[in-house]
C-alpha positions in Angstrom: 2.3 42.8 -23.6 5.2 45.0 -22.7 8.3 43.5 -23.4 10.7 42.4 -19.8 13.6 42.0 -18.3 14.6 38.5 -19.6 12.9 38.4 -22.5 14.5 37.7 -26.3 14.5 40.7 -28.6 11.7 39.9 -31.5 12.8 40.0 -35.2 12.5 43.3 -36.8 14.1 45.7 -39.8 15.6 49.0 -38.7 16.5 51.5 -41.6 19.7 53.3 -41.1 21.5 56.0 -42.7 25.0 54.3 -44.2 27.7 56.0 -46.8 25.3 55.0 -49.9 21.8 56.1 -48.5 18.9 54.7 -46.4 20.0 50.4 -45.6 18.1 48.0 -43.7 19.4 46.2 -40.5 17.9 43.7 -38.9 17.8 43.1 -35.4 20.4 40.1 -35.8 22.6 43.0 -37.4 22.4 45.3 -34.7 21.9 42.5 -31.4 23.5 39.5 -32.4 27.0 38.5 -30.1 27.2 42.1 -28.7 26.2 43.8 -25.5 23.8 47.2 -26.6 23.0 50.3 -25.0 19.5 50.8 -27.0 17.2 53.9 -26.0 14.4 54.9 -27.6 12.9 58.4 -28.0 9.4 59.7 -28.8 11.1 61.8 -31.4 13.6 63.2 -33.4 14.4 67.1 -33.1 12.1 67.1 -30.0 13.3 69.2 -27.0 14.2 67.1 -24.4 15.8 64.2 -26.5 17.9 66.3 -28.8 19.0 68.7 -25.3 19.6 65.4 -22.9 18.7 62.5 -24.4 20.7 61.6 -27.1 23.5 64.0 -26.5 23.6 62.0 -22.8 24.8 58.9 -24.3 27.0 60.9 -26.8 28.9 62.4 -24.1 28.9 59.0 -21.9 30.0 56.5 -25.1 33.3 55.9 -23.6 32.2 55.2 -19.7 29.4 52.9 -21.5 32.0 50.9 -23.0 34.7 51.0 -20.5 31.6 49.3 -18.6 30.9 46.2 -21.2 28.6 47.9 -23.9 29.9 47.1 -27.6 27.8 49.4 -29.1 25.2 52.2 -28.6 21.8 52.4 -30.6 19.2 55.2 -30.2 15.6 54.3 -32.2 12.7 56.3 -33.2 9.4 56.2 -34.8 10.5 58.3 -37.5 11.8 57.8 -41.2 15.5 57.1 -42.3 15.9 60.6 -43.3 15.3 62.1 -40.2 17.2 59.7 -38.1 20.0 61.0 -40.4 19.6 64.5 -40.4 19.4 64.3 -36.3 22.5 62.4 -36.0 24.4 64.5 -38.0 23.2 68.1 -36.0 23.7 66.2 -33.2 27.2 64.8 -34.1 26.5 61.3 -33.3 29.4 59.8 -35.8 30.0 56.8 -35.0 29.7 57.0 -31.5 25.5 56.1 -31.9 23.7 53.9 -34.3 20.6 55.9 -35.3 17.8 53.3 -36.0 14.6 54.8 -37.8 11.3 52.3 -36.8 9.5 54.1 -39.5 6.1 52.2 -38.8 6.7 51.3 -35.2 6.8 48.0 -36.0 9.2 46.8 -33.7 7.5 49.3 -30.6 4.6 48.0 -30.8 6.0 44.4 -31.0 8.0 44.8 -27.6 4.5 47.0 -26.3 6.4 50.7 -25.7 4.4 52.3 -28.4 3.2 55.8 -27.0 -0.1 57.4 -28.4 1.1 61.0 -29.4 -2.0 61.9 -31.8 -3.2 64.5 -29.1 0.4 66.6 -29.8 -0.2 65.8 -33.8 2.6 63.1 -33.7 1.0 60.3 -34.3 2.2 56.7 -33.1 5.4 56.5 -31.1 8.1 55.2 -28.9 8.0 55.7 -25.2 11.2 56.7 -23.6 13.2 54.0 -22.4 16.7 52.3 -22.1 17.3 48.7 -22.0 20.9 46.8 -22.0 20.5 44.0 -24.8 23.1 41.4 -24.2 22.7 38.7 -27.8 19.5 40.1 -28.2 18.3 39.2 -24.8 16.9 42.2 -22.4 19.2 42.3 -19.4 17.9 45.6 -18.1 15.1 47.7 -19.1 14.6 51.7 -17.9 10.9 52.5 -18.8 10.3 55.9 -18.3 7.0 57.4 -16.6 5.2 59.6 -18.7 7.0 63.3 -19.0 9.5 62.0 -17.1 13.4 61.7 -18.1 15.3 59.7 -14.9 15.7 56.1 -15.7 16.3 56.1 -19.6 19.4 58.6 -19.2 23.1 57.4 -20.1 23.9 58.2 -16.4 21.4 56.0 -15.2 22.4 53.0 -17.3 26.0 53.5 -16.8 25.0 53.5 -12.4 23.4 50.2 -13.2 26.0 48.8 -15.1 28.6 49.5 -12.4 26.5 48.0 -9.9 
């Protein structure tokens, strides 16, 4: 079942790329007494999310929080390593948490997992957005297949505002 608008966050470990190497956050960590901007790609280094995507929220950090967001988290089903590597071609600093779902655990726990074995990717993330406020989904942004509208930083940032 897909997760909705309403709906608590379930428990799951990220792996992020901190000063000493790969460390685990949970979702209390990331969730817990903030408001979060979290998308999701279908990967790292893919075209569309490393030319709008990603850079999108980047480039709209400062309007996100002028708007209520405390923080900003993109995920992927991909490892540690390359959540890390992206971030830092991308120039993320601290601007965007970059949260590695190696296994997809937490996707397919909230239902967004995406079946990309026909393009020889395996199991991913759909594209989405969602406003987290204490773990809690206050808005969600699913996107429709090959589509990129309702998942962008400039979408979230009109729904904030209104």
């Amino acid at each position: 079942m897909t997760i909705q608008t309403g709906d608590k966050l379930p428990q799951a470990s990220f792996m992020t790329f901190g000063e000493n190497g790969p460390e685990p956050k949970s979702t209390d960590d990331i969730f817990s007494g903030k408001k979060v901007a979290l998308f999701a790609v279908p990967g790292a280094f893919t075209p569309t999310c490393s030319a709008k995507h990603l850079p999108g929220f980047v480039e709209q950090s400062a309007a996100l929080k002028a708007a209520g967001i405390d923080d900003i988290a993109c995920l992927s089903v991909n490892d540690v390593f390359v959540m890390g590597a992206w971030g830092e071609q991308q120039e993320v600093g601290t601007e965007v948490a970059m949260l590695a779902d190696g296994n997809g655990d937490f996707t397919k726990e909230i239902g967004l997992e995406l079946d990309g074995t026909g393009f020889g990717m395996g199991q991913r993330s759909q594209r989405y957005a969602m406003v987290v406020n204490d773990g809690v989904v206050e808005q969600l942004f699913v996107e429709a297949p090959g589509e990129f509208k309702v998942s962008s930083a400039e979408h979230m940032l009109n729904a904030l505002k209104s």
